[in-house]
C-alpha positions as CSV (number, residue, x, y, z in Angstrom):
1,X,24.8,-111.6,88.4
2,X,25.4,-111.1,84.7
3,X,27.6,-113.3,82.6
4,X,31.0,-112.3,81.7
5,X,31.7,-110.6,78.4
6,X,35.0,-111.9,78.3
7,X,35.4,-115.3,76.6
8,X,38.9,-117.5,77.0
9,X,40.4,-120.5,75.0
10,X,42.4,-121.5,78.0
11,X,40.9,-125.0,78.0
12,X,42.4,-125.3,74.2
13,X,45.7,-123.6,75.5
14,X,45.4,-126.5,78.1
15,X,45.2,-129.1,75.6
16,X,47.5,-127.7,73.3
17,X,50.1,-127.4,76.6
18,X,50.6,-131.4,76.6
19,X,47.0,-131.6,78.4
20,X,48.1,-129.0,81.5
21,X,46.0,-129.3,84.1
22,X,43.6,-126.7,85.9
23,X,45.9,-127.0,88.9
24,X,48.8,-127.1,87.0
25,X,47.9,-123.9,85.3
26,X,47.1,-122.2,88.5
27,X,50.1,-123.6,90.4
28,X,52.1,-121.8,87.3
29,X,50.1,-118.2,87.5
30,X,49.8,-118.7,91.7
31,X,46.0,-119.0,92.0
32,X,43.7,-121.5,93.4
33,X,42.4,-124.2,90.8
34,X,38.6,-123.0,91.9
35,X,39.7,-119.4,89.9
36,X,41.0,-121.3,87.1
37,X,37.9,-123.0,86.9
38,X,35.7,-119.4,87.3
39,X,37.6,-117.8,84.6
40,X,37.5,-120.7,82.0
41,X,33.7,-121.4,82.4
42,X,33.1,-117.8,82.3
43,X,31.8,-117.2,85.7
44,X,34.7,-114.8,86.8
45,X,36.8,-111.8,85.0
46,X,40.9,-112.4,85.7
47,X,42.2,-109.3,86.6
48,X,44.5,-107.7,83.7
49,X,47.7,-109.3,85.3
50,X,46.1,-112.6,86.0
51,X,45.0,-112.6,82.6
52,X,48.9,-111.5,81.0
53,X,50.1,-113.9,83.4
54,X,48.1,-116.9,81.7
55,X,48.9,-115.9,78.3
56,X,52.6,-115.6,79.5
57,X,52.4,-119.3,80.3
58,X,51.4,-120.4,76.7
59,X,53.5,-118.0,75.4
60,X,50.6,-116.5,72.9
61,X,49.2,-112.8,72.9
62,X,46.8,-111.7,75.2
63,X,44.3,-111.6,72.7
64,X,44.9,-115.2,71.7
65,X,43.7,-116.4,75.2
66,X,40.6,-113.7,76.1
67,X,38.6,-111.5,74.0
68,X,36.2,-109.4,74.9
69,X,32.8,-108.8,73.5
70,X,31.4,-105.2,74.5
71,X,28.5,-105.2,71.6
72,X,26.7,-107.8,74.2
73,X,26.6,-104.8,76.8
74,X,25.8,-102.0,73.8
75,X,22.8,-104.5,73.1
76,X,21.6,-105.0,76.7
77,X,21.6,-101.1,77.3
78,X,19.4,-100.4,73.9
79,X,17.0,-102.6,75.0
80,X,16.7,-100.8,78.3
């Protein structure tokens, strides 16, 4: 399984959040802290709602929390 091309600075958001913990953060958007853990170490996209509802939480644009980084794809494909 390929890596994720969406990246996320929710572990800086934590910090920046008075330290917030994994399971505080998915107490506050209602998931497990295991998916907390899949999406910030990459291993797991959120779903678009999942992924409002974190940025809700540190009250920043979506884009300020995930970014996504299609050229990775366009460069896989080429190579093909």
């Amino acid at each position: 399984m390929a890596k994720s091309h969406i990246q996320n600075t929710i572990r800086k958001y934590r910090f920046l959040n008075g330290e917030m913990t994994q399971q505080e953060l998915a107490d506050r958007v209602n998931v497990t802290r295991q998916t907390i853990i899949a999406i910030e170490s990459g291993k797991y996209s959120p779903s678009l709602e999942l992924a409002f509802r974190i940025a809700t939480v540190f009250a920043v644009p979506l884009e300020e929390v995930f970014t996504f980084h299609p050229e990775k794809e366009i460069k896989n494909k080429k190579a093909e």
